[in-house]
Structures are given as structure tokens and as C-alpha cells.
Short mmCIF file of the C-alpha atoms (twelve columns), coordinates in Angstrom:
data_MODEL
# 
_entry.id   MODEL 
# 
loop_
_atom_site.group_PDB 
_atom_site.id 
_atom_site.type_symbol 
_atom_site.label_atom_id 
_atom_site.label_alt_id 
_atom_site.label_comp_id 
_atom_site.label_asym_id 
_atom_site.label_seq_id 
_atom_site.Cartn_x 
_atom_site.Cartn_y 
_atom_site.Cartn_z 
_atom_site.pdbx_PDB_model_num 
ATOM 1   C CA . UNK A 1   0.000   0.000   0.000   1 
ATOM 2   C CA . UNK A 2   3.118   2.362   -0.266  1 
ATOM 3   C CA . UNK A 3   4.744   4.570   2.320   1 
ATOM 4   C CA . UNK A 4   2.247   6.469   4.976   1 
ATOM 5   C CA . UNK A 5   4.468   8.767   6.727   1 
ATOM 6   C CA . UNK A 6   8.424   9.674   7.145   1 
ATOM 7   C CA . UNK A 7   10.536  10.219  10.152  1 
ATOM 8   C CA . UNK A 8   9.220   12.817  12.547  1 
ATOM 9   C CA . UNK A 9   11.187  15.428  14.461  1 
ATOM 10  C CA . UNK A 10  13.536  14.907  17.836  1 
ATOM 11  C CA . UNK A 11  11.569  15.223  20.813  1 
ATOM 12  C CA . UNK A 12  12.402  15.958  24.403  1 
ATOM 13  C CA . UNK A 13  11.368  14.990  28.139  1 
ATOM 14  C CA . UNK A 14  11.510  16.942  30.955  1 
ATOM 15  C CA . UNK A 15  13.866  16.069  33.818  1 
ATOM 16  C CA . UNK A 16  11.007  16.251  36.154  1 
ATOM 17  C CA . UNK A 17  9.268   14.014  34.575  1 
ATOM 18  C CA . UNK A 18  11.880  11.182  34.645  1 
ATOM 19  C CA . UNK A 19  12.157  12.361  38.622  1 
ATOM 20  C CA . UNK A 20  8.687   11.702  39.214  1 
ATOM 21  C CA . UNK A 21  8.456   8.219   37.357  1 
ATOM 22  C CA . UNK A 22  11.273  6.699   38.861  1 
ATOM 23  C CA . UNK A 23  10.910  8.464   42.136  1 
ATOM 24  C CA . UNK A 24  14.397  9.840   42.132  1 
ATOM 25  C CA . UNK A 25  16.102  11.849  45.104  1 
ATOM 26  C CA . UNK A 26  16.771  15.309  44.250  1 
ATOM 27  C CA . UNK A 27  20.617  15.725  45.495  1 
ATOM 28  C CA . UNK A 28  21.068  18.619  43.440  1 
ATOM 29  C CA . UNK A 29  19.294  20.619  40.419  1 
ATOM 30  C CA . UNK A 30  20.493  24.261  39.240  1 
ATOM 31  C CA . UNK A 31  17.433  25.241  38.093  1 
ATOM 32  C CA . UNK A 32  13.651  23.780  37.146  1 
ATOM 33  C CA . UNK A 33  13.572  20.125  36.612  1 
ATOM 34  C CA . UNK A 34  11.159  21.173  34.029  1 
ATOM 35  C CA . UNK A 35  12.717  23.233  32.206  1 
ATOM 36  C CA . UNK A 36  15.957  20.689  31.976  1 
ATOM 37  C CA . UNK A 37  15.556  18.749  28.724  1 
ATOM 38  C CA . UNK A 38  16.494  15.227  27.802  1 
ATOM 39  C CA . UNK A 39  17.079  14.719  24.178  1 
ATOM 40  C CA . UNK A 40  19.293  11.390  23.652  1 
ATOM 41  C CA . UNK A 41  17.187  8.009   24.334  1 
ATOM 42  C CA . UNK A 42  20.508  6.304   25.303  1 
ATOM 43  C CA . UNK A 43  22.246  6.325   28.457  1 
ATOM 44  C CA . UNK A 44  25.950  5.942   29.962  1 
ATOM 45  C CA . UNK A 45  27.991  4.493   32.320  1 
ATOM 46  C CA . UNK A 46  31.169  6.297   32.394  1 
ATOM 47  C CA . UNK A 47  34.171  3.501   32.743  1 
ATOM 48  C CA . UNK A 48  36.491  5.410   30.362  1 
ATOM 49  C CA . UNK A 49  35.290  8.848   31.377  1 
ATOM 50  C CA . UNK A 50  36.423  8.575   34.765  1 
ATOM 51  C CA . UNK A 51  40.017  6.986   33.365  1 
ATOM 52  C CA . UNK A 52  40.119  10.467  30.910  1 
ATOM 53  C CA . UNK A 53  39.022  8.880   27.600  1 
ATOM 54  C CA . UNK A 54  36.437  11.743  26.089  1 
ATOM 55  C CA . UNK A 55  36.642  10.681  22.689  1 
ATOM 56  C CA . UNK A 56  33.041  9.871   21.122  1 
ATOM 57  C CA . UNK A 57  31.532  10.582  24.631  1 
ATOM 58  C CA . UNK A 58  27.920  11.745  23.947  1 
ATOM 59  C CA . UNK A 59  27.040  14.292  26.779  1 
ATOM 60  C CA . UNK A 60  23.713  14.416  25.674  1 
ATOM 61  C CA . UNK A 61  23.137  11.521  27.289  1 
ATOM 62  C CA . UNK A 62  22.252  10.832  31.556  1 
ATOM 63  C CA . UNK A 63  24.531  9.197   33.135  1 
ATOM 64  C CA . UNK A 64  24.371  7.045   35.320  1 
ATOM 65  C CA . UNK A 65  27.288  5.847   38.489  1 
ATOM 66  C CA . UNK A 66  27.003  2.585   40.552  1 
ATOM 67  C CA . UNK A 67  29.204  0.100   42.173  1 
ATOM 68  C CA . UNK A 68  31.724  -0.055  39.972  1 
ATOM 69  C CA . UNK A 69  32.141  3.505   39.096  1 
ATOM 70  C CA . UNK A 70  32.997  4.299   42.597  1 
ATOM 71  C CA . UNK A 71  34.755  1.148   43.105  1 
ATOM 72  C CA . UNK A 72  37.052  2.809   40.584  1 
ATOM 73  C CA . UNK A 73  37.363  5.939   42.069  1 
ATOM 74  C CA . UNK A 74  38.567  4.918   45.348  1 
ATOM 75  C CA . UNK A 75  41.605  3.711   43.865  1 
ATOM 76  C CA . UNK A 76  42.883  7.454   43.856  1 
ATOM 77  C CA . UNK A 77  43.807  9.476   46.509  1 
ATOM 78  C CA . UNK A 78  41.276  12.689  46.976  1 
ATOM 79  C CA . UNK A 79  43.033  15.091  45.035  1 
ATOM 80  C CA . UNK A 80  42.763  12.738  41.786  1 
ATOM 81  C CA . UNK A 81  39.196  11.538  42.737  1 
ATOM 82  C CA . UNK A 82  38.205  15.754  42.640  1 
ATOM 83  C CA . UNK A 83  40.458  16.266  39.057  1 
ATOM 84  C CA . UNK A 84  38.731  13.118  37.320  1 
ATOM 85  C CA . UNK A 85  34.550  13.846  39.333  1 
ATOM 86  C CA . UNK A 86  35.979  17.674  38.220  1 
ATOM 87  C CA . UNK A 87  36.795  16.441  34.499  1 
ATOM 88  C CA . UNK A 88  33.782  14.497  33.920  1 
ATOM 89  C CA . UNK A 89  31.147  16.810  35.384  1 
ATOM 90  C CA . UNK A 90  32.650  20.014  32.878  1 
ATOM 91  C CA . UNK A 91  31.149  18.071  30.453  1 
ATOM 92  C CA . UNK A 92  27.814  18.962  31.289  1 
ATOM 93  C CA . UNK A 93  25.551  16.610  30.824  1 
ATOM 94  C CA . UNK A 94  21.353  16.726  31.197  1 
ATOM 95  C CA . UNK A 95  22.011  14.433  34.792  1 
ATOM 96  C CA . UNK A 96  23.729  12.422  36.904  1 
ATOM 97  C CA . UNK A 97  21.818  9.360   38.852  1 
ATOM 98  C CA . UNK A 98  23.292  7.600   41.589  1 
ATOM 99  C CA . UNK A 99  22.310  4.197   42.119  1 
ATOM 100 C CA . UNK A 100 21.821  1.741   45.547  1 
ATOM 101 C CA . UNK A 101 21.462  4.752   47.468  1 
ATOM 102 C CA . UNK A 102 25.461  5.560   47.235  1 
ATOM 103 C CA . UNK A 103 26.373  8.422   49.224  1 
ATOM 104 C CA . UNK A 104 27.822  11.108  46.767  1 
ATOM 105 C CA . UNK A 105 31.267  12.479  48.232  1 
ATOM 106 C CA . UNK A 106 31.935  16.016  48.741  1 
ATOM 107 C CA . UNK A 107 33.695  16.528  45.421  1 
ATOM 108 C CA . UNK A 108 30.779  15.650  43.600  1 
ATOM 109 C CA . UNK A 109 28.225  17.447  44.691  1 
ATOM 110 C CA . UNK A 110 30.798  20.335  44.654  1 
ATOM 111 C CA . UNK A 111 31.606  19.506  40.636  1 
ATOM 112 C CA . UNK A 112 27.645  19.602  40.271  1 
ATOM 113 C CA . UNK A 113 26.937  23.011  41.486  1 
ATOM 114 C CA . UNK A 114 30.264  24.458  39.642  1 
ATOM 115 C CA . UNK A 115 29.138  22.675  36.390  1 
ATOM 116 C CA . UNK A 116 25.672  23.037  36.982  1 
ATOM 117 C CA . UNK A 117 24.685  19.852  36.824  1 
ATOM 118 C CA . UNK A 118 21.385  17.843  37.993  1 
ATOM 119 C CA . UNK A 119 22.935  15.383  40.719  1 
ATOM 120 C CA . UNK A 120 19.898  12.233  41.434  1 
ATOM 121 C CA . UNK A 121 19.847  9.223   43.314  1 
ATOM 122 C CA . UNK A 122 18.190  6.295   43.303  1 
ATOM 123 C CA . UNK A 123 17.955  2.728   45.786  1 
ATOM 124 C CA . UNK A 124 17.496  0.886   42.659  1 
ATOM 125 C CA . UNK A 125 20.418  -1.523  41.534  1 
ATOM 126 C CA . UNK A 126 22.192  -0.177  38.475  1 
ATOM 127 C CA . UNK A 127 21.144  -2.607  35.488  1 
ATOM 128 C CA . UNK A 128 17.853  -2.430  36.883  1 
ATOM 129 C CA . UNK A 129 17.453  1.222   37.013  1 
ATOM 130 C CA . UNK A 130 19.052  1.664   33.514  1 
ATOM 131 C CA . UNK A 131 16.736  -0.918  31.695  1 
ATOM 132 C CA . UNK A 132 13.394  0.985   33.030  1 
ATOM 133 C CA . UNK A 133 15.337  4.514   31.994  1 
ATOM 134 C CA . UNK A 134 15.808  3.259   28.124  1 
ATOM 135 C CA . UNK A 135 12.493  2.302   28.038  1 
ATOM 136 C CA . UNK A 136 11.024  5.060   28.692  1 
ATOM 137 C CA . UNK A 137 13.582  7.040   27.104  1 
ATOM 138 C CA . UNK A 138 12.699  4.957   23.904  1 
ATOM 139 C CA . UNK A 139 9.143   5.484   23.997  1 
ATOM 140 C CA . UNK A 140 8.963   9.193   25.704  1 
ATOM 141 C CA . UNK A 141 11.895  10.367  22.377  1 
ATOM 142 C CA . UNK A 142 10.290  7.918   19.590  1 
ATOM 143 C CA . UNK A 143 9.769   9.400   16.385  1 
ATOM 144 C CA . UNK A 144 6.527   9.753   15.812  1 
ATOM 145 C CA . UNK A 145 3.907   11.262  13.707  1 
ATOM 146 C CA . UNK A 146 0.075   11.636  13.810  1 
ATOM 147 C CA . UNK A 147 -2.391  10.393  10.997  1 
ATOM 148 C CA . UNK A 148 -5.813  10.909  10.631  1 
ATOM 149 C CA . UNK A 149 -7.911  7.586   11.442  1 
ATOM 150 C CA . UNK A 150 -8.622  5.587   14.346  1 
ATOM 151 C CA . UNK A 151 -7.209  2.966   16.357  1 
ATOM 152 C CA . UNK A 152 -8.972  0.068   17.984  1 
ATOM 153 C CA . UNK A 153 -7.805  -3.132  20.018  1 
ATOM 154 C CA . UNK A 154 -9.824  -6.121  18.349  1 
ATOM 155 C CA . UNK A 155 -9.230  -8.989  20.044  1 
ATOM 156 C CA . UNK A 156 -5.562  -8.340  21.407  1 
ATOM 157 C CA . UNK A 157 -4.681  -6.992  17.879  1 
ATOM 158 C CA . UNK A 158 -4.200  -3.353  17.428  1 
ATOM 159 C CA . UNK A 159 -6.290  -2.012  14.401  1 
ATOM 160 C CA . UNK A 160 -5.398  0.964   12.795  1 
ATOM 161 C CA . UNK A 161 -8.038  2.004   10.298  1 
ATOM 162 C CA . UNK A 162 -7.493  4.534   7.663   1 
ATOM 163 C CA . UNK A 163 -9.631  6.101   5.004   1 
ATOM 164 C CA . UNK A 164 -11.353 9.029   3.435   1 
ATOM 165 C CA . UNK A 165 -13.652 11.676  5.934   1 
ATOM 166 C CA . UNK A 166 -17.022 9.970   6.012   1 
ATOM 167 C CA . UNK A 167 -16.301 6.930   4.914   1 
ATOM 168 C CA . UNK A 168 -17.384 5.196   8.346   1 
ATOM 169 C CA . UNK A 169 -14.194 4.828   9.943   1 
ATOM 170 C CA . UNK A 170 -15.448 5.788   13.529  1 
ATOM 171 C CA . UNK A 171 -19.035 4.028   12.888  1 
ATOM 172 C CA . UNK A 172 -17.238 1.194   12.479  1 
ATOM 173 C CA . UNK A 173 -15.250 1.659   15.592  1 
ATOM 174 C CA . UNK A 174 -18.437 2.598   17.709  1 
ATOM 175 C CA . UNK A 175 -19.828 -0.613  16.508  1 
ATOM 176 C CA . UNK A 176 -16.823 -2.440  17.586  1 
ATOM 177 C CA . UNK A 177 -16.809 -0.665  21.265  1 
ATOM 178 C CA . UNK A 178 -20.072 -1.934  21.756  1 
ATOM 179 C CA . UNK A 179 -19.296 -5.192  20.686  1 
ATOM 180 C CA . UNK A 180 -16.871 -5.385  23.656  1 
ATOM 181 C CA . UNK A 181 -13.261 -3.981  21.906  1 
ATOM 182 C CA . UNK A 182 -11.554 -1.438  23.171  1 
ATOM 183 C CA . UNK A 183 -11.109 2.484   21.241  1 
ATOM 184 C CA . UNK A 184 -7.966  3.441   21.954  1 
ATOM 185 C CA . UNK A 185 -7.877  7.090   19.549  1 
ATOM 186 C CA . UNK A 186 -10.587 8.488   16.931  1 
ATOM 187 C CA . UNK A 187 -9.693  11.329  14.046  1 
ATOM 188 C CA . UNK A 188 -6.003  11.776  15.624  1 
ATOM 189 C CA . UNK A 189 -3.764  8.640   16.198  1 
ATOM 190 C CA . UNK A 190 -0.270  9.600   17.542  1 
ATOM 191 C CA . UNK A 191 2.230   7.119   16.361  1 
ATOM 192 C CA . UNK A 192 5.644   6.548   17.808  1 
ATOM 193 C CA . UNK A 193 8.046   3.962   16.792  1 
ATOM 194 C CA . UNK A 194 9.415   2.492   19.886  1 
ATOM 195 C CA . UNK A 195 11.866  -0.015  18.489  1 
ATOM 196 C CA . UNK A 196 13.084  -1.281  14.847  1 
ATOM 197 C CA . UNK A 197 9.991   -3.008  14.735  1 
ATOM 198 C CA . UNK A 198 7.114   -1.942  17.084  1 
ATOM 199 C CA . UNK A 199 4.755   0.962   16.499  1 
ATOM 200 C CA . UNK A 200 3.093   2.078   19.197  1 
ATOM 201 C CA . UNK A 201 -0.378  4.343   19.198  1 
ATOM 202 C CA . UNK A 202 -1.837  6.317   21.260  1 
ATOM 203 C CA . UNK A 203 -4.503  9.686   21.389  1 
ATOM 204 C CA . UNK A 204 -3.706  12.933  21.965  1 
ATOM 205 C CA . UNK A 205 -4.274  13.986  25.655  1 
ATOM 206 C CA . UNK A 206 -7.002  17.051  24.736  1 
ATOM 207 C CA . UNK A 207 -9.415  14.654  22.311  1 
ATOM 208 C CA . UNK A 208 -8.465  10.951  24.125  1 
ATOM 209 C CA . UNK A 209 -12.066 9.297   24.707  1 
ATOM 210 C CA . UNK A 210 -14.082 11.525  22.439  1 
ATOM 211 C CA . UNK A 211 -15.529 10.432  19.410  1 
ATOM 212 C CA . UNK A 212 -17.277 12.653  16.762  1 
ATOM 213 C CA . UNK A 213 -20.572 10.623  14.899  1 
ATOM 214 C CA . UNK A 214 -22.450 12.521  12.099  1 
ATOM 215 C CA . UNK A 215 -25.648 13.280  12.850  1 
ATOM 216 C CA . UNK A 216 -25.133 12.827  16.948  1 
ATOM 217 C CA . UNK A 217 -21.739 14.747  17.884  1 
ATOM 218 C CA . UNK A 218 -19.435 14.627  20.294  1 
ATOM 219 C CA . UNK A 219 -19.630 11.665  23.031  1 
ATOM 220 C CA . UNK A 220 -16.715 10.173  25.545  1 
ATOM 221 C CA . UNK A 221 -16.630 6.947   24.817  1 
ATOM 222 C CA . UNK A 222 -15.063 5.901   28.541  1 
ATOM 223 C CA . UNK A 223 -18.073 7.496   30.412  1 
ATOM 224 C CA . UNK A 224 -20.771 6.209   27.903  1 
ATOM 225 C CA . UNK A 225 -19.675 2.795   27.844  1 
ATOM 226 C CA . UNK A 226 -16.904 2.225   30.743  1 
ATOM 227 C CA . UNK A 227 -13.852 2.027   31.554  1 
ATOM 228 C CA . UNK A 228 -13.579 -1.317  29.930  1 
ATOM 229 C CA . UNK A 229 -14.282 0.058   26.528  1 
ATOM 230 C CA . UNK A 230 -11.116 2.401   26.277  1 
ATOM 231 C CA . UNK A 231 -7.543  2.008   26.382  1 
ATOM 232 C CA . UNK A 232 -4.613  4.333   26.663  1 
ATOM 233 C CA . UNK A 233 -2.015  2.831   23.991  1 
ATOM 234 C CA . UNK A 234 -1.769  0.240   22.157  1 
ATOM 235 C CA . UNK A 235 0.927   -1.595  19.849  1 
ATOM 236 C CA . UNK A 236 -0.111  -1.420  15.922  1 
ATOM 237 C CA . UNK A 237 -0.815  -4.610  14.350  1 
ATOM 238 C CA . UNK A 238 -2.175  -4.132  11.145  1 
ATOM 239 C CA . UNK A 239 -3.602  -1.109  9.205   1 
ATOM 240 C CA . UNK A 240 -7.010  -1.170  7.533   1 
ATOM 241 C CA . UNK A 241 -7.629  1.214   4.709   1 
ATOM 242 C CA . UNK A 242 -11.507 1.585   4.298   1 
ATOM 243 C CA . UNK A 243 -12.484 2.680   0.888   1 
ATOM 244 C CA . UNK A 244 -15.852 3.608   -1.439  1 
ATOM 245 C CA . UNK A 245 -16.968 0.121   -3.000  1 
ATOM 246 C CA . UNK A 246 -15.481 0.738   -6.248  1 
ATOM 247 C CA . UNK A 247 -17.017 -2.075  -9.583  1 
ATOM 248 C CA . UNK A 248 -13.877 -1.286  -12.152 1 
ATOM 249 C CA . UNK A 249 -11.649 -2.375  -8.892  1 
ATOM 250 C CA . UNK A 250 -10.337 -6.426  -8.558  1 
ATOM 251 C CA . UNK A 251 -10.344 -6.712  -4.493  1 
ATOM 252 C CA . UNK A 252 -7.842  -9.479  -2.906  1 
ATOM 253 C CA . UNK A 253 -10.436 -12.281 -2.572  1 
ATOM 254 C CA . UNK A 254 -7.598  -15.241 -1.303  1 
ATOM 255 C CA . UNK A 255 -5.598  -13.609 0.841   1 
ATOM 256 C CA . UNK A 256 -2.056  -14.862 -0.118  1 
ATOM 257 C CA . UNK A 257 -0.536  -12.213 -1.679  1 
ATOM 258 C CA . UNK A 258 0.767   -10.051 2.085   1 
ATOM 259 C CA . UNK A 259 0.652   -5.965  1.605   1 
ATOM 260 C CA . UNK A 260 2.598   -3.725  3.818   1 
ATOM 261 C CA . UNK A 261 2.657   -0.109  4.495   1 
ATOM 262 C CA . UNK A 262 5.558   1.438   5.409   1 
ATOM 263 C CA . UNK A 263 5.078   3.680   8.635   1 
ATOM 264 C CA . UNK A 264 8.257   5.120   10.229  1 
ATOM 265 C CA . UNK A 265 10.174  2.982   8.325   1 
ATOM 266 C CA . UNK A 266 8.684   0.126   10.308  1 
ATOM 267 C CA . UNK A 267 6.979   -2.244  7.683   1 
ATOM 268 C CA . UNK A 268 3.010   -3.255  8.995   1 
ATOM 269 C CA . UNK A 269 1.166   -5.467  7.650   1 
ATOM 270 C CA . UNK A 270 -2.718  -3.890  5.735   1 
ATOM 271 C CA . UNK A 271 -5.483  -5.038  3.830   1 
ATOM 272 C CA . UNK A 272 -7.889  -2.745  1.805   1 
ATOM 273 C CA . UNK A 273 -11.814 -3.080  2.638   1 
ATOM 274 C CA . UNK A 274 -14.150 -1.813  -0.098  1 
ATOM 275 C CA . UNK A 275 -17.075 -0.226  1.614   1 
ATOM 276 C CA . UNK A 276 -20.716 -0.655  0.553   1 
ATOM 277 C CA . UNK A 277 -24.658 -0.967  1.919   1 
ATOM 278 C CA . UNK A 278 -24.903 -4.542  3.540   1 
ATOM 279 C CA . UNK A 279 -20.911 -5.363  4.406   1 
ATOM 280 C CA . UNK A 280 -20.739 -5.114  8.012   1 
ATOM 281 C CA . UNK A 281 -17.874 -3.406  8.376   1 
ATOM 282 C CA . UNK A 282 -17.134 -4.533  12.362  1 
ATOM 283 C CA . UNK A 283 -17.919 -8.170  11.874  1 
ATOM 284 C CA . UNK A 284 -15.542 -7.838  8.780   1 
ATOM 285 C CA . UNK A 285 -12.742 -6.280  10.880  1 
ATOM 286 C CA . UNK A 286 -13.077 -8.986  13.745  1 
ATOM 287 C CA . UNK A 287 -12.502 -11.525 11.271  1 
ATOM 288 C CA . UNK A 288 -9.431  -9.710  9.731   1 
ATOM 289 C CA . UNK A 289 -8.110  -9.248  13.002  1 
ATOM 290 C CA . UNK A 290 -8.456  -12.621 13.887  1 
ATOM 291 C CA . UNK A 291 -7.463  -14.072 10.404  1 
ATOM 292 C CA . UNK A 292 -3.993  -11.800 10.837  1 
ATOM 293 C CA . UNK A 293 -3.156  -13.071 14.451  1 
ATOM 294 C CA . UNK A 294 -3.524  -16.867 12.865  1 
ATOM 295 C CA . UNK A 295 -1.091  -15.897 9.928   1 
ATOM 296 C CA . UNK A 296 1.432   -14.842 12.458  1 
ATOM 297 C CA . UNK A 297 0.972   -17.583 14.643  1 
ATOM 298 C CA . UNK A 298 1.773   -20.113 11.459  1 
ATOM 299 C CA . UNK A 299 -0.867  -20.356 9.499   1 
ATOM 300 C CA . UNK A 300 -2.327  -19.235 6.786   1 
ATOM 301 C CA . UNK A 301 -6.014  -20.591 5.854   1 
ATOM 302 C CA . UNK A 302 -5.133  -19.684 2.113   1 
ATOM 303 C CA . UNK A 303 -2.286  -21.298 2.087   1 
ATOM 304 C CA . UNK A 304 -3.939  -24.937 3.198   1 
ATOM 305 C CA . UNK A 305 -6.807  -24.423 0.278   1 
ATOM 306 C CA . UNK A 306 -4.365  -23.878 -2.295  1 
ATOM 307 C CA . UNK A 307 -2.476  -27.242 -0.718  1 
ATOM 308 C CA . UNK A 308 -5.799  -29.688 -0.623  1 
ATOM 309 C CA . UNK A 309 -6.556  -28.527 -4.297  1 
ATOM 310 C CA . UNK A 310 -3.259  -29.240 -5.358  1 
ATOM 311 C CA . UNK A 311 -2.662  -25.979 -6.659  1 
ATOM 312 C CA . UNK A 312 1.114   -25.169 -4.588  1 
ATOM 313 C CA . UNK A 313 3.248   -27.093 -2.630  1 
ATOM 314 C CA . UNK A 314 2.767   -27.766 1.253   1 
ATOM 315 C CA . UNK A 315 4.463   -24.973 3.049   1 
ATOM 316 C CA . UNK A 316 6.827   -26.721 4.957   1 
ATOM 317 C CA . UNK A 317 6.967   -23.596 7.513   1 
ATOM 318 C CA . UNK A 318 3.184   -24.283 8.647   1 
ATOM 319 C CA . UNK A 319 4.225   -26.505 11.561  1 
ATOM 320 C CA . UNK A 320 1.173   -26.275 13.215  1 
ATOM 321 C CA . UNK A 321 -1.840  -28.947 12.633  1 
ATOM 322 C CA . UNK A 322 -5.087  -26.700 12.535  1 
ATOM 323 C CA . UNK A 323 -6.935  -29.458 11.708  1 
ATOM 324 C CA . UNK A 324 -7.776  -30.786 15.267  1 
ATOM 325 C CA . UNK A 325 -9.059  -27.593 16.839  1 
# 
């Protein structure tokens, strides 16, 4: 189906926020935590910082001292553990965390202020700390774009479905709500890429829960139907592209050939669904959903026609026997 969107924009995160969600210990901030912006999505552990190695040293990054980055520094007498804390802090990087509650010497928190740098601890170990930090470093700095459409959860599979104003996109996704899926956005759907190959969407914060119907308006979706009929993110499965029935048009009607749209650079797989009086369009989308969580579970119903009329070869990849369920 082509290319949807390109890369997006850097993005930042507030300091504070990464305080708050990790319930850091403020040691030392010159200024706002809010106003202190995080940019990179990696992080660092300085080993050959703290030896004098600054070559290819990203001080974009927060960085992040444990065990064995004090371990190191007690090797040196106090007039070389000030000159390398000293070196390293002129840098001036967005932070420094402290993990397992390590008390920060003298030096340091003197090297902070002078450099004005944010000083943080945390009683969390140091792999620990710095797994939870990427992740929501990578998902808080994603590139990401927004695309007019909306995004449902259809049994565990997150539908994105795309199409022309009016052609029923969120009629379709009001039917699906009350058929017990979940709406996750409607008109806007924010997309971030969160890894080489996961897209991730989501609603912006002023419209989440509303939905706009022609001919009845504006409703919340979360306060007309619950709780249970909403959801905050979810990942993007597959992308449905809802268009006018159209005669002159041949439609897909086995299935084997796989289409892909290219969002972010992250390839998902989509399906086209011509729109007409009598195709119900929620019914058709629970089936697709369904149908697509089969194909990349091993099989693909296609596929074993094709093989019992003798038309292709048996797949050799479809390990699974279907046949007794």
C-alpha cells in the first residue's frame, strides 16, 4: 500500500518528569527540573570517562554511576578523585543518577553546582534502574507522527483504520466498542516507533475518549460505555484502509498475496476493505483481526486451500496442525 508517513522530528522529556516516574532523590538541580531537557534516548555508564578517555563521549546523554564507578574511584587518593569527578562533570551533561542509594562524596556534589549539573539518586540496583530509563527514554523520544484515522484493540490486535472523511471509519469503531473492543484514539492517532519493529499508538491527551458521529456529535466513549471500553495505547498490528466500494476495482479475494505499508520505516502489515450498503464493516474487521493473528501464529487458511486442491506445494513452515481444533 506504499509509504504512509516519514521520520518525525527529535523530541524531548523533561527532567522532572523522569524524577517523578522513577521516584528519584533530588541531590542537586540548578534550576527547574522542568525546564531541563532530555534529548538522547541512550544512556551511559562512564568507565572510560572517569580513566580520561572523552573521545566519542555523547554528553547528551544521563549518566548514570554505581558500584563499579565508585569502586574505581577509590583507587585514587582525593586530590585525583576531585580532578577526574571535576573532568567528567565540565562536560555537562542533562544528569547524573546515583544508584543503591550511594552516598555522593563532597567533590561531587561540589563539581555539580560548579558545572551546573542535575545530581539524582536512586535505591534501585544499576542494570535495573538503567533498563526501566531506556524504556522510557525509547518510547517518551520515539519518532513519531500523527495520521488521521482511528485505532482500535480487536481482540488483542491493534487495528489501525485509515480512510477518506465519512467513509465510516469511527461508525465502524463505535460498533466495535459496543461489541466489547476497546477504542484506543478516533480522528487523531499519535504514532511513535518504539523499536526497529514496534509501532506504538496512542490519542492525543485534549481529544483521548471523544468520538465525533455525524448526525449525533461529540460523546466520551469511557463514560458512555466504561472504563472497559477504552484504552490508553496500544501496539499497531495491522492497518485497515476503508475505501468507497469501487465495480472497475479487482479486491484481494484469497488472501495470499501479504501488503505492507511502510510507517516510520517500520513495515506493517494492511489489507484494503471496499465499503458498501450490507458489508458489516465490524464483523468484517473482527474476522481480519483474527485471520492476521492466525497468519502470524503459522498459518495461513489460504495457504492450506491452495495445498488440498493441489494448486502449490505444502508450506513446509506451517508446523502447526489446525486441523484438530
Amino acid at each position: 500500500m506504499g509509504e504512509v508517513v516519514s521520520l518525525a522530528t527529535k523530541f524531548i522529556v523533561p527532567l522532572q518528569k523522569i524524577i517523578k516516574d522513577f521516584n528519584l532523590e533530588v541531590l542537586y538541580v540548578p534550576e527547574d527540573a522542568s525546564t531541563i531537557a532530555i534529548s538522547s534516548p541512550e544512556v551511559n555508564r562512564p568507565g572510560l570517562q572517569l580513566s580520561g578517555f572523552f573521545d566519542y563521549f555523547d554528553s547528551q546523554r544521563v549518566q548514570i554511576l554505581g558500584k563499579s564507578e565508585f569502586a574505581f574511584l577509590h583507587q585514587f587518593d582525593d586530590t585525583e578523585i576531585t580532578n577526574r569527578i571535576d573532568n567528567y562533570f565540565s562536560t555537562c551533561p542533562p544528569a547524573v543518577v546515583i544508584t543503591r542509594n550511594i552516598e555522593a562524596p563532597a567533590c561531587m556534589m561540589d563539581a555539580a553546582k560548579a558545572h551546573k549539573v542535575s545530581l539524582l539518586r536512586t535505591a534501585d540496583g544499576t542494570s535495573a534502574f538503567m533498563a526501566g530509563l531506556i524504556a522510557e527514554l525509547n518510547v517518551e523520544l520515539a519518532p513519531r507522527v500523527t495520521r488521521h484515522g482511528v485505532l482500535v484493540e480487536v481482540y488483542g490486535e491493534g487495528i489501525l483504520l485509515l480512510g477518506e472523511s465519512g467513509v465510516g471509519k469511527s461508525e465502524t469503531a463505535i460498533e466495535l466498542v459496543k461489541r466489547g473492543h476497546r477504542l484506543i484514539a478516533d480522528d487523531a492517532v499519535e504514532i511513535r516507533r518504539v523499536s526497529a519493529k514496534t509501532l506504538v499508538g496512542s490519542s492525543p491527551e485534549n481529544i483521548r475518549h471523544f468520538m465525533e458521529l455525524r448526525g449525533v456529535g461529540i460523546i466520551n466513549a469511557r463514560r458512555l460505555f466504561g472504563i472497559g471500553a477504552v484504552k490508553m495505547t496500544e501496539k499497531i498490528n495491522m492497518i485497515v484502509q476503508l475505501e468507497q466500494w469501487d465495480a472497475t476495482k479487482v479486491y484481494d479475494r484469497m488472501g495470499m498475496n501479504e501488503e505492507y505499508t511502510d510507517v516510520l520505516g517500520v513495515q506493517v502489515s494492511s489489507l484494503t476493505i471496499p465499503v458498501k450498503p450490507g458489508r458489516n464493516l465490524a464483523i468484517i474487521i473482527e474476522v481480519a483481526a483474527m485471520n492476521n493473528r492466525q497468519k502470524r501464529m503459522g498459518y495461513n487458511a489460504a495457504q492450506e486451500l491452495l495445498e488440498k486442491l493441489g494448486m502449490v506445494e505444502p508450506d513446509s513452515t506451517q508446523t502447526t496442525d489446525w486441523g484438530d481444533f
